[in-house]
N, C-alpha and C positions, 0 to 999 in steps of 0.2 A: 504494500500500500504506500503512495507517497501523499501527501501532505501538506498543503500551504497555509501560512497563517499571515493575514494582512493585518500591519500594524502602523499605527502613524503617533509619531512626534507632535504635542501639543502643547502650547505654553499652559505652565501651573496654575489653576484659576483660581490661587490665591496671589499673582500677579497683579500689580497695577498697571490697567490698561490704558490704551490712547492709539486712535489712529495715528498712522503714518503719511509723510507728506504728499502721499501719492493718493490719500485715500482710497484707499482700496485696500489694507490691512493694516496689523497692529504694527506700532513702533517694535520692533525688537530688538530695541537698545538695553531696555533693562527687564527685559524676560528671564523668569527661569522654565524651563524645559522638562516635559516628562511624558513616559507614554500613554496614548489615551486609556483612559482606566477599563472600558469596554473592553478593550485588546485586550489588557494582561486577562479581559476571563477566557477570551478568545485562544488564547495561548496556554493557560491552565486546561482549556477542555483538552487539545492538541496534546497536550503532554501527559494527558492522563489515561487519553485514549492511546498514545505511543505505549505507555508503559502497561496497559490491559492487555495488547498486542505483544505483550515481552519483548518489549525495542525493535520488532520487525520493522514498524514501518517508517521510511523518510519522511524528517518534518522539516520546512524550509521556510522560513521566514522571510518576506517581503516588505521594503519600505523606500516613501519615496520622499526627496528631499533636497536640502542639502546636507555637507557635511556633516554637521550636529547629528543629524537622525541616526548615524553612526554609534551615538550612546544607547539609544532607546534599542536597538538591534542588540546589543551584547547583552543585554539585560534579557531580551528574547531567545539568546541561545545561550547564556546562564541558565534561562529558568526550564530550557530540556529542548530546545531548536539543534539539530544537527549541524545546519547551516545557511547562509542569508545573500540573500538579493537586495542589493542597495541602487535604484533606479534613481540616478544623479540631478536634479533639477532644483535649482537654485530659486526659481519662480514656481515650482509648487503651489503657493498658498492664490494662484493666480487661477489656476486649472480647476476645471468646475467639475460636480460628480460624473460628468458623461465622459470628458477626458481621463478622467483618475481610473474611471473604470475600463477603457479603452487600452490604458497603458498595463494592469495589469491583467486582463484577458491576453493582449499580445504576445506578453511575456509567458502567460501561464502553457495556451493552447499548444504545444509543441511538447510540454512536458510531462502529460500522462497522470498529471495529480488527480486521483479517487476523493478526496475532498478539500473542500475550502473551508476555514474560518475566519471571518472578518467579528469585526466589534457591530453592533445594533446600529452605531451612529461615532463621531466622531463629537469632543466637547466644546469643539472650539468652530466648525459650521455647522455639526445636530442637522444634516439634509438626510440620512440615513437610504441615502441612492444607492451608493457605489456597490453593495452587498450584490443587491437584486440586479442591479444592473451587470457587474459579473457574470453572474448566474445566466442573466439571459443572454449574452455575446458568447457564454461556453455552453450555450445550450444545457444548462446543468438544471437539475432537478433542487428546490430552495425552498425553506425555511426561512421565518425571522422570527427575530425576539425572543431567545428562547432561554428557560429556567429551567431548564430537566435537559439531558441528553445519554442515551445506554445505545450502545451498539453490538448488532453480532450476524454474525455471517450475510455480510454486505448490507443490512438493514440497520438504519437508524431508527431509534424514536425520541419523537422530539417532542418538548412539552413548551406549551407558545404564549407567552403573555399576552393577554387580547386586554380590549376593554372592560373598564367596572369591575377590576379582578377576575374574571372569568380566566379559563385556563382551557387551551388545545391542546390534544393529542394527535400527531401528526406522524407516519410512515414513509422514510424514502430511501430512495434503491438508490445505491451508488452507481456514476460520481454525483457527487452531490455539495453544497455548498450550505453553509448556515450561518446566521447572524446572533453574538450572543450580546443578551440584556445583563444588567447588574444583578449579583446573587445567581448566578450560574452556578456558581463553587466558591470556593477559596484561594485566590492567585495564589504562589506560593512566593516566598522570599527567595534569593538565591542566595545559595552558599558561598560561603567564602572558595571551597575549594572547586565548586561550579564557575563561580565568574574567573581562576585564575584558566580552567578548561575552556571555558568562553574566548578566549586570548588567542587560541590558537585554531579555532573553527572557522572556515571558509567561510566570505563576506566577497561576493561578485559584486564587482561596482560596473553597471551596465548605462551609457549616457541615454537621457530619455528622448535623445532626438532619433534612438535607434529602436524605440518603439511606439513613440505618439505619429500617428496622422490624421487625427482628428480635431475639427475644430468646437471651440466651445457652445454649447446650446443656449446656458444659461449663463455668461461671464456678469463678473461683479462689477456695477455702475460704480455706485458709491458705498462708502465704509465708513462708520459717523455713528458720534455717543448721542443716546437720546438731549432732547431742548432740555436745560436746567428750566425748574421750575422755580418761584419766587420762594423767599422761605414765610416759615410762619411768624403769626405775631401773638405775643401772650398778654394779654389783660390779665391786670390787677388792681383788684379793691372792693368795694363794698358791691354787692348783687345791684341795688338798685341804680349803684353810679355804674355799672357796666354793660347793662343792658342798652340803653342809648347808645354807649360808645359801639357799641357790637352791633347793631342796626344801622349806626352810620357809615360804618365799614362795609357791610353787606352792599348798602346804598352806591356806595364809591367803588367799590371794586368786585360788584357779581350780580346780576342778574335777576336774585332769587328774592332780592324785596327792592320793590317800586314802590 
């Protein structure tokens, strides 16, 4: 069996944010970086199914980027990745889900991977495309959202977070591709003696101009913090003296007493 799991590099959203002078993404000047937390379950399911398989099957890790995305990968073949695809693009955060997905179908279709795992959605654009869009450029059989997963002899089951808490039970025949929700499992930590293993695990760096031909459906206009609103104002003193003041407020500034 071989195995892909798509991961992406997102800044911390405990980051102070602020568009960039391009508007069209954040400043990452003073970003700190980590991988999208959907992934690590995405990766946890990957490594858990590897290890139910007794290590038979190849798992291969995918990400696209620049540079940096280089950390969030070791982290991925620490936590039980045999080895990693790094599709090189410096403008990443530029390419929209039909590109993203373009680029690693391209990459994938030659390689004979029996499943995919991607994260539900990504935290930093939440468009939750790329999965299903995968799935349909490899013609793959697909799941989303899912909190349960057991596998055996080619058949998954998949358990699907729907609305209103409702819950799906869902059967599919490999290959096949699935998207996981938060509380999948337990991502694990990596070990110390894992990530020095990590060190030495094959990391292909592929330029992405040698698998995008596709142009964007949806590109980004504009990138912009919502309007500041005015702030508040507090009255103090006796009920009867603040009553008038609060009705002449309303008067001056809303609508809701003429």
């Amino acid at each position: 069996m071989k195995i892909l799991v798509c991961i992406k590099q997102i800044p911390d959203m405990e980051s102070r944010f602020k568009p960039a002078a391009d508007g069209l993404w954040f400043d990452e000047s003073d970003l700190a970086w980590r991988m999208n937390e959907y992934d690590e379950y995405a990766i946890e399911q990957a490594v858990q199914l590897k290890e139910q398989l007794e290590n038979e099957p190849e798992l291969t890790v995918l990400s696209i980027g620049p540079d940096r995305v280089v950390e969030a990968i070791k982290k991925a073949l620490a936590m039980g990745a045999d080895k990693a695809a790094h599709i090189q693009d410096t403008t990443a955060y530029l390419k929209d889900p039909w590109q993203i997905a373009s680029i690693i179908a391209a990459y994938a279709k030659d390689k004979g991977f029996d499943l995919i795992f991607t994260g539900m959605q990504s935290q930093d654009r939440g468009s939750a495309q790329v999965g299903v869009l995968v799935a349909e450029l490899l013609g793959m059989a697909c799941a989303t959202t899912l909190v349960g997963f057991s596998y055996s002899d080619g058949v998954i089951n998949a358990k699907r977070e729907l609305e209103g808490g409702l819950k799906g039970l869902v059967k599919l025949q490999l290959p096949a591709l699935v998207t996981c929700q938060l509380g999948l499992n337990v991502p694990r930590y990596p070990t110390l003696p894992n990530i020095m293993k990590a060190k030495k695990k094959e990391i292909e760096a592929i330029p992405v101009a040698d698998l995008l031909s596709e142009q964007p459906l949806a590109p980004t206009a504009s990138f912009y913090p919502p309007a500041r609103k005015g702030g508040g104002i507090v009255l103090e003193g006796d009920v009867s003296e603040l009553v008038p003041k609060l009705v002449a407020i309303l008067k001056e500034k809303t609508t809701i007493v003429r």
